[in-house]
MDTraj code that builds the backbone (N, CA, C; nanometers):
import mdtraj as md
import numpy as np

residues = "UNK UNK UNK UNK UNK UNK UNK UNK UNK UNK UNK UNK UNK UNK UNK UNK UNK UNK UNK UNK UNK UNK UNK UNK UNK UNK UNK UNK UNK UNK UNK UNK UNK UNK UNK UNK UNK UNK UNK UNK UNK UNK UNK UNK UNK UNK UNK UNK UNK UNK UNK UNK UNK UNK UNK UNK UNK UNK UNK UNK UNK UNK UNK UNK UNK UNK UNK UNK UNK UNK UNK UNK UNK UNK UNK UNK UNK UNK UNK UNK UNK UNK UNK UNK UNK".split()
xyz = np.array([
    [1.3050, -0.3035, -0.0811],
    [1.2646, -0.1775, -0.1399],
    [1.3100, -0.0656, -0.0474],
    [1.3316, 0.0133, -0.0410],
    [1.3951, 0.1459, -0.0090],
    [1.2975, 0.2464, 0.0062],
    [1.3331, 0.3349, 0.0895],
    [1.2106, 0.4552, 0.1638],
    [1.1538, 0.5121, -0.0011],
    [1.2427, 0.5987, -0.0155],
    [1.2176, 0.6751, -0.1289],
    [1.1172, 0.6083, -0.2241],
    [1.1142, 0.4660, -0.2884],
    [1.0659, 0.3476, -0.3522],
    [0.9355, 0.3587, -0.2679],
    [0.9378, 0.3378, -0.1816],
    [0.8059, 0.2790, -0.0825],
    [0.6991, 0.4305, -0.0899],
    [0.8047, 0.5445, -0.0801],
    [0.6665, 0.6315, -0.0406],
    [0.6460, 0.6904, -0.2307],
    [0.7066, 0.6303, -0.2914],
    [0.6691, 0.7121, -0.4849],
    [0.5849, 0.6005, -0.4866],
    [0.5710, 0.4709, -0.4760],
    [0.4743, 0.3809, -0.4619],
    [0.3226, 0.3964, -0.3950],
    [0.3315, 0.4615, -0.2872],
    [0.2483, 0.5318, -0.1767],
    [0.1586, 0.6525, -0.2719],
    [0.2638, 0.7170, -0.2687],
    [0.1808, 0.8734, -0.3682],
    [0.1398, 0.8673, -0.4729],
    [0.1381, 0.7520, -0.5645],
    [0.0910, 0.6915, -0.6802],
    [-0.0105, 0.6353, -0.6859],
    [-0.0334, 0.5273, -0.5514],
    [-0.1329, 0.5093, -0.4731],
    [-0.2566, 0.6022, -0.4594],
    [-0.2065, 0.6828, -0.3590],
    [-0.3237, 0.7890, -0.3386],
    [-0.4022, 0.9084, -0.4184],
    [-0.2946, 0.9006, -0.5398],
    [-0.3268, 1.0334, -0.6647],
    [-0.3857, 0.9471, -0.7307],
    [-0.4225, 0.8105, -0.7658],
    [-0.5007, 0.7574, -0.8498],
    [-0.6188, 0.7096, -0.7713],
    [-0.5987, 0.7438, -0.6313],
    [-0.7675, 0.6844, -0.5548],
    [-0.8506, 0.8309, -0.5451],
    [-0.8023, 0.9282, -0.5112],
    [-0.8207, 1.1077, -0.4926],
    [-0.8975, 1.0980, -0.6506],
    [-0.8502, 1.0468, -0.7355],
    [-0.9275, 1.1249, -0.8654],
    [-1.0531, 1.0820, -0.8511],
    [-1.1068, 1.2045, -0.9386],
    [-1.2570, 1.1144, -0.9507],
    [-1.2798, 1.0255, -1.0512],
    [-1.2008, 0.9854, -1.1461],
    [-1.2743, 0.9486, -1.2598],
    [-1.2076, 0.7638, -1.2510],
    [-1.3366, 0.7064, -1.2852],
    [-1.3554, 0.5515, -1.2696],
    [-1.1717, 0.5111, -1.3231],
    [-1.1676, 0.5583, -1.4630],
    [-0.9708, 0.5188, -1.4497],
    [-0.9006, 0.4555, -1.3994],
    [-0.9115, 0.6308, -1.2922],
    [-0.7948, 0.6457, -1.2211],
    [-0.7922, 0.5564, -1.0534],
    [-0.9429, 0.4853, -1.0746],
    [-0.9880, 0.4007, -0.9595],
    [-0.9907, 0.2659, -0.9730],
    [-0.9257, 0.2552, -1.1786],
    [-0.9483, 0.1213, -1.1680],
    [-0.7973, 0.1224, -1.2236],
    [-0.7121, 0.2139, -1.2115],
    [-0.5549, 0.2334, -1.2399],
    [-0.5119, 0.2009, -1.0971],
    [-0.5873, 0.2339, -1.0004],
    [-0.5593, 0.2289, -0.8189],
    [-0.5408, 0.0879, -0.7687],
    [-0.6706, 0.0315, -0.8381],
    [-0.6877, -0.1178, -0.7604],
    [-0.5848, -0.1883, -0.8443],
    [-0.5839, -0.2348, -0.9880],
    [-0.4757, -0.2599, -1.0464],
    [-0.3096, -0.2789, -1.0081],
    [-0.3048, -0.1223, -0.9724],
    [-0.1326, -0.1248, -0.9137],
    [-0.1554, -0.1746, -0.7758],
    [-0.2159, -0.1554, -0.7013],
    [-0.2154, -0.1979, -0.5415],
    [-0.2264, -0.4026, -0.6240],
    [-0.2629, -0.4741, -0.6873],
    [-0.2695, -0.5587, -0.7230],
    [-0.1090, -0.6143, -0.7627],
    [-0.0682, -0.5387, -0.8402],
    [0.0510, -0.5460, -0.8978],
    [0.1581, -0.5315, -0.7924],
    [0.1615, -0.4450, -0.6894],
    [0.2138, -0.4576, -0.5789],
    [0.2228, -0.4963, -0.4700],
    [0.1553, -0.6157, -0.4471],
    [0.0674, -0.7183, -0.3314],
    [0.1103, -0.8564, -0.4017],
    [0.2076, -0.8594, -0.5426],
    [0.2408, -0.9681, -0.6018],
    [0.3658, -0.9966, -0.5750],
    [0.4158, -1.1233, -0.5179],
    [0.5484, -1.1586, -0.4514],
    [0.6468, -1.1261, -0.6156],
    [0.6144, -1.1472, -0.7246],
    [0.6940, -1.1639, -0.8358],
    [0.6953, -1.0249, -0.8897],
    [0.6099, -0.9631, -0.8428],
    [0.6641, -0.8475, -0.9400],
    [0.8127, -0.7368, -0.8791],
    [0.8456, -0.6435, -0.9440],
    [0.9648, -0.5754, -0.8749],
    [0.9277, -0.5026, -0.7683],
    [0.8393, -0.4360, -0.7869],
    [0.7695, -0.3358, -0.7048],
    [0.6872, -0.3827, -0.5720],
    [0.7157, -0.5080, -0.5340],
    [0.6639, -0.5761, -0.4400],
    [0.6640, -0.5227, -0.2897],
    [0.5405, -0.4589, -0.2276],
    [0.6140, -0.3703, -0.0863],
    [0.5530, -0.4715, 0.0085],
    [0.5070, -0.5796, 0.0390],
    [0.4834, -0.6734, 0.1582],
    [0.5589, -0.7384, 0.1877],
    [0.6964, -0.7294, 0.1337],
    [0.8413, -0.7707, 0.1844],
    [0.8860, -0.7116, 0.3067],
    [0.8579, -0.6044, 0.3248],
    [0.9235, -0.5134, 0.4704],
    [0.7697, -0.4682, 0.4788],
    [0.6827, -0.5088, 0.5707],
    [0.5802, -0.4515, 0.6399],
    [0.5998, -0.3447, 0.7413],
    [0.7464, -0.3772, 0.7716],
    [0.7506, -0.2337, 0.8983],
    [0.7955, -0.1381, 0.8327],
    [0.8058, -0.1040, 0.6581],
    [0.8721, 0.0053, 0.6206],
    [0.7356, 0.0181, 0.5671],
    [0.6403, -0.0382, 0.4776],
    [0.5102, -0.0176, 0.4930],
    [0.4283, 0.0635, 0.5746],
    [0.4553, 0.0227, 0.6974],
    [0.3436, 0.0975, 0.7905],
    [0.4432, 0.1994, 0.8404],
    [0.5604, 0.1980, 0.8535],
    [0.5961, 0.3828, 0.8630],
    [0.5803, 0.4651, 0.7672],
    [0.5805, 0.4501, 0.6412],
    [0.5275, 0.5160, 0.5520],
    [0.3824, 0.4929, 0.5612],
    [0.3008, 0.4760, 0.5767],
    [0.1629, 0.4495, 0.6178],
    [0.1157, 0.5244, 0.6699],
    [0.2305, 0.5417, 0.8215],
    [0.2292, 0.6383, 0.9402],
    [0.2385, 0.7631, 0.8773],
    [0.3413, 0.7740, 0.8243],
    [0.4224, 0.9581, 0.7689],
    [0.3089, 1.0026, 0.7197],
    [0.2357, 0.9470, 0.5829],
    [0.1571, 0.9541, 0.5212],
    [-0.0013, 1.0114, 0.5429],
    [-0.0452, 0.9048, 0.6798],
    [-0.1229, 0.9569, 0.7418],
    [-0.2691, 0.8735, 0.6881],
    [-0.1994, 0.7712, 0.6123],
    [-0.3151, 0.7127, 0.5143],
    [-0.2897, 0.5103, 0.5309],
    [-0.3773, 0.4978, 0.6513],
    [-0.3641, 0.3865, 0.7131],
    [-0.5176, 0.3072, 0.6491],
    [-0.5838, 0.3984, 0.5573],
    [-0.6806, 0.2922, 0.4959],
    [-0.6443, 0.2296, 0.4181],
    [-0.5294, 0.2172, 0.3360],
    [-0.4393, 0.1594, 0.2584],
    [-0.4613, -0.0570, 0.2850],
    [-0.4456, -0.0830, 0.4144],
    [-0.4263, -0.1639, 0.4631],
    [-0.5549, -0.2140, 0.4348],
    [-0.6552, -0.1568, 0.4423],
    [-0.7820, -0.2241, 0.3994],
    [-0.8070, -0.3249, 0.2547],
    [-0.7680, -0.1905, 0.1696],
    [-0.7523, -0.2616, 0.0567],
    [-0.6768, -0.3546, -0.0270],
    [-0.5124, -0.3775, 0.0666],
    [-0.4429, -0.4585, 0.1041],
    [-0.4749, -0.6125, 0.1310],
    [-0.6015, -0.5833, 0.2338],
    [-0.6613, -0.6902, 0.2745],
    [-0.7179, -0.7652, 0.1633],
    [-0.7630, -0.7152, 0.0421],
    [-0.8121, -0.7748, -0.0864],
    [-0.7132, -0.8940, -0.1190],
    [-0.5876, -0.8363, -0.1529],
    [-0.5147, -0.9262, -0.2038],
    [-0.4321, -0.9971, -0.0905],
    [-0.4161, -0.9577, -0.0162],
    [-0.3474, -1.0623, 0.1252],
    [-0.3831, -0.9827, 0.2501],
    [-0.4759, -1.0656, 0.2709],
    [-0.4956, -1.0605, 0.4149],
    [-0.3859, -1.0860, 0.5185],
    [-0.3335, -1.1827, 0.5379],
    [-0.2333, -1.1566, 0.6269],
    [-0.1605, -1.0547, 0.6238],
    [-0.0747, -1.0213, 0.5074],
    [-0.0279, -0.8992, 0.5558],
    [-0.0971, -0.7953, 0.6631],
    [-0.2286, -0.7827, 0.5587],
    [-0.3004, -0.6426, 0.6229],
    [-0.3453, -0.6828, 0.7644],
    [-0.3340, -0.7843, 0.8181],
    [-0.3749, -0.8623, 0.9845],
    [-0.2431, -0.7877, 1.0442],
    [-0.0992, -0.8315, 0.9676],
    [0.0067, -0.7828, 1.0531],
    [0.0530, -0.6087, 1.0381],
    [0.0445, -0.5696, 0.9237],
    [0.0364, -0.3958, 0.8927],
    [-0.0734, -0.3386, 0.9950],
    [-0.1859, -0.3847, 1.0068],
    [-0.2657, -0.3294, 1.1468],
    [-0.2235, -0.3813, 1.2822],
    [-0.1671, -0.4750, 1.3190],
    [-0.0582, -0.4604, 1.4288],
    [0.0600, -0.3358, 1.4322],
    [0.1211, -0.3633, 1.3255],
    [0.2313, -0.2628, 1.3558],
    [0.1880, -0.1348, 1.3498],
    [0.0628, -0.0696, 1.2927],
    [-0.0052, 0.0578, 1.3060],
    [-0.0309, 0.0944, 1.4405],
    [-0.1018, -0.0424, 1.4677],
    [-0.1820, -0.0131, 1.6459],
    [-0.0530, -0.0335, 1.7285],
    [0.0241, -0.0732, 1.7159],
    [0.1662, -0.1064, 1.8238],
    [0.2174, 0.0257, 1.8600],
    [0.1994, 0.1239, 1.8180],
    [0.2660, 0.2874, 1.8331],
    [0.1676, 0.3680, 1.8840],
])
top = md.Topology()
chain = top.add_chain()
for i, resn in enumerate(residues, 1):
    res = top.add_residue(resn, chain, resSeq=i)
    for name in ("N", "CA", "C"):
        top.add_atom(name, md.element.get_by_symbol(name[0]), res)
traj = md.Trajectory(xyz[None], top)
């Protein structure tokens, strides 16, 4: 996946957790679901270190938490590479 890819993924992310309305919170968990899936296209736990620099840029490292839902390992190694800098 590619920067540009990773952070429209990111901001899609965070404009559907920011809303208030149940939705757009259950449109949030959904895609973070859909994107934590090795088969789908949109798959971003393929490059974890382009993950957590966009993570970084972003400024929005709770991400990884909810990450942890659907794979924990990742989110074990995305909080390494957060804390490594």
């Amino acid at each position: 996946m590619q920067q540009y890819q990773m952070k429209d993924v990111v901001n899609a992310l965070i404009y559907n957790l920011k809303e208030a309305s149940e939705v757009n919170h259950h449109i949030f968990f959904k895609y973070v679901e859909q994107v934590c899936t090795k088969n789908n296209d949109y798959y971003i736990l393929g490059d974890l270190q382009l993950v957590a620099d966009t993570l970084k840029k972003h400024d929005w490292k709770e991400l990884v938490d909810v990450i942890a839902l659907f794979d924990y390992k990742a989110a074990l190694q995305l909080d390494v590479l957060l804390l490594g800098d």
